[in-house]
N, C-alpha and C positions, 0 to 999 in steps of 0.2 A: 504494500500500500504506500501512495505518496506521502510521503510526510512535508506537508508545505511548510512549518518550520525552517526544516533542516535543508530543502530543497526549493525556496523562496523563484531560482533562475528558471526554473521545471515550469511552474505554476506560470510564470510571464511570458517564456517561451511557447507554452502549449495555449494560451488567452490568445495570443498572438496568431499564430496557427489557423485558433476557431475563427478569430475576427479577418483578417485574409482570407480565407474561404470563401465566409460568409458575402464580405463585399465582393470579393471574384466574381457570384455566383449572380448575384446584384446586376454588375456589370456588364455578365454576359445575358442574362435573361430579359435585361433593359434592351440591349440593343438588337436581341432575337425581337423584339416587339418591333422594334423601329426599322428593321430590314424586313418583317412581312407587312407593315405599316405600306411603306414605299413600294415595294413590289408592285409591278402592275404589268396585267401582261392582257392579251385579247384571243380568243376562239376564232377560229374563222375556216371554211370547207370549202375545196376545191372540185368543183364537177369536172370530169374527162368524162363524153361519152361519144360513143361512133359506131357506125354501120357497117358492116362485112357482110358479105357472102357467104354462106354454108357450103365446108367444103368436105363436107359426109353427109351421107343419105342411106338411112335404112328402113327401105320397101316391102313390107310382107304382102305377098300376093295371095288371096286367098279363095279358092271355091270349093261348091258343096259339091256332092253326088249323091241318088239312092238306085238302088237295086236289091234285088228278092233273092240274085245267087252272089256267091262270095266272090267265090272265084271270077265273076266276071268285074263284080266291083274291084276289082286289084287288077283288074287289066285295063279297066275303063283308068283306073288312078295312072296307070303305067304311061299310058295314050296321054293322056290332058296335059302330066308332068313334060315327054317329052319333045309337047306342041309347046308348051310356054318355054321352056329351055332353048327350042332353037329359031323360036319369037326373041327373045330376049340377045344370045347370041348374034342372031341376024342383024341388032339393031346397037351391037356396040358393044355389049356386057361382055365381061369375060366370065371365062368358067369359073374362077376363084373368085367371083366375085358372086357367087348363084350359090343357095343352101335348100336343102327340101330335106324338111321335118318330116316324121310317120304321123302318117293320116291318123285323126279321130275318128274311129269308129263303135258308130251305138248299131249294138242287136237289139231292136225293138221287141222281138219277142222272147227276151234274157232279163227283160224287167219286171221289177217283183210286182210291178201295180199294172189294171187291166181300166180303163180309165172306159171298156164299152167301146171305144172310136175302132171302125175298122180301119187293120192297117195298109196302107197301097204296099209301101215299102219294107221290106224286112232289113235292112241294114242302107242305114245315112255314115256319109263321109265330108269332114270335112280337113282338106290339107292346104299345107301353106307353104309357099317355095318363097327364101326371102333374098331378096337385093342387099348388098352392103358392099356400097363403092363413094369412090370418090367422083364420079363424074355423074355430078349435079345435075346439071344441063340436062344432059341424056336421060337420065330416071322421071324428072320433069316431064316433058316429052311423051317417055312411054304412058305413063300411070293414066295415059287420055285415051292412047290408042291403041293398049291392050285389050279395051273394050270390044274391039271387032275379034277377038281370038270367039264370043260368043254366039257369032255364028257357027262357029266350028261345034258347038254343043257345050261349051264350059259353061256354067253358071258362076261367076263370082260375085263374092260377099261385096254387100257396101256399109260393111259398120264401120260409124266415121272413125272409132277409136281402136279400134284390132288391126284395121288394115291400110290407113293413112299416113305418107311416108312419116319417116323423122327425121329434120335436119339438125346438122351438128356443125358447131364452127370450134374447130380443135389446133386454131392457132396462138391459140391466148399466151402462150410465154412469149412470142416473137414482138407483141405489141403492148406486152404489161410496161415495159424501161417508156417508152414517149406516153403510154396516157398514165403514167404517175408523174411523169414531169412536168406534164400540161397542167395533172390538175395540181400541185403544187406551186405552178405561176400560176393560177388563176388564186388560189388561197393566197400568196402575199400579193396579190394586186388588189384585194381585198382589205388584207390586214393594213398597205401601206395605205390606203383611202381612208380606211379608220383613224391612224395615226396622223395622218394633215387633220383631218378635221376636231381632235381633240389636242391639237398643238402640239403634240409628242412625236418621234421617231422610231422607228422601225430596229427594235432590238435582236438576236441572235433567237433561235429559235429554241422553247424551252423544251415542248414534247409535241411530237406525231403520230399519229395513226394514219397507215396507208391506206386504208379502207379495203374493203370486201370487192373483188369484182363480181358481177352478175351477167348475164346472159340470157337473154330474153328476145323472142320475138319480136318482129316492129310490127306488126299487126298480124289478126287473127288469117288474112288474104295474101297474104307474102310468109312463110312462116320460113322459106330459105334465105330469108334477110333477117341477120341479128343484129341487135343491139348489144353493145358492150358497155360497160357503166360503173364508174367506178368512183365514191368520195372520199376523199381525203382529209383529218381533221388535224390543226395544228394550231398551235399557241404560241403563241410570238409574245418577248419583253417590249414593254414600251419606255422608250427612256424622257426624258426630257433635253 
């Protein structure tokens, strides 16, 4: 234990000690106040957005078939398959770019319920041979004047969402470096407008967010035209 008697210098030195700290602590948490006091800095969002062309398209071609014998349903699939294949070929496609899935087939008379309806049909087919290329253009084109293949006897499906191409625009790394650049001159061409008009200047920048890009159609009647879109958020020091 200290004896302050006997050790008088102890007791002055460690008073000392506590009261330096103490005002240290004074000192710096005074003027932590007065540097977030001054601080001043502004938000502001940069839009880049722009249009491309799709340069993938994937086409599922789809029709039904029925017949009463099996065996003739898998010849009739054999025939249709290799009229659309060299339809397709004929007009550009290449082989590796043509896929044909196994037909769905229902035995009407394999189901457990009898719903009374006589049946014409004893086995319904439907298959799908899909497109997956790059030449846009050309898939375009076809998806109109496939339709005459239905004189041939094809029946294809028109459900708008099973069998409506899809476009893809799979460039996005080559053009992310200029629409973050853009939109980050468009965010200080902002922030510096803000800074005239409250008498201050345009400080170093404190923090960014690149923003998310998105990709999206430009309307529901073009949907091989995309939009690319991307915001950028940044906060800039404003000085005086």
């Amino acid at each position: 234990m200290l004896d302050i008697k006997k050790n008088p210098e102890q007791l002055i030195l460690g008073l000392s000690i506590f009261l330096g700290l103490t005002l240290l602590g004074l000192i710096l948490g005074k003027s932590a106040i007065e540097v977030k006091e001054f601080e001043r800095t502004v938000w502001v969002k940069g839009l880049s957005e722009k249009e491309f062309p799709a340069d993938l398209v994937l086409w599922p071609i789809e029709y039904s078939l029925a017949e009463n014998d099996f065996t003739n349903l898998y010849s009739k699939i054999g025939s249709n398959n290799s009229i659309i294949k060299s339809f397709l070929l004929k007009n550009g496609i290449n082989e590796n770019e043509i896929s044909v899935s196994p037909p769905q087939i229902t035995d009407k008379f394999a189901q457990m319920y009898d719903s009374g309806v006589e049946v014409r049909f004893r086995y319904t087919a439907i298959q799908t041979i899909t497109v997956y290329s790059k030449k846009v253009d050309v898939v375009r084109k076809l998806t109109t004047s496939i339709a005459d293949l239905g004189k041939k006897g094809i029946v294809f499906n028109n459900n708008e969402y099973s069998v409506k191409p899809e476009y893809f625009f799979t460039k996005l790394n080559e053009i992310k470096p200029s629409m973050i650049e853009e939109a980050t001159r468009k965010a200080r061409e902002v922030a510096e407008k803000f800074a005239n008009d409250s008498d201050s200047k345009l400080g170093k920048i404190k923090t960014a967010d690149q923003g998310q890009f998105t990709i999206s159609e430009r309307d529901i009647n073009n949907p091989q035209i995309k939009k690319v879109r991307v915001v950028s958020t940044i906060e800039y020091y404003l000085v005086d």
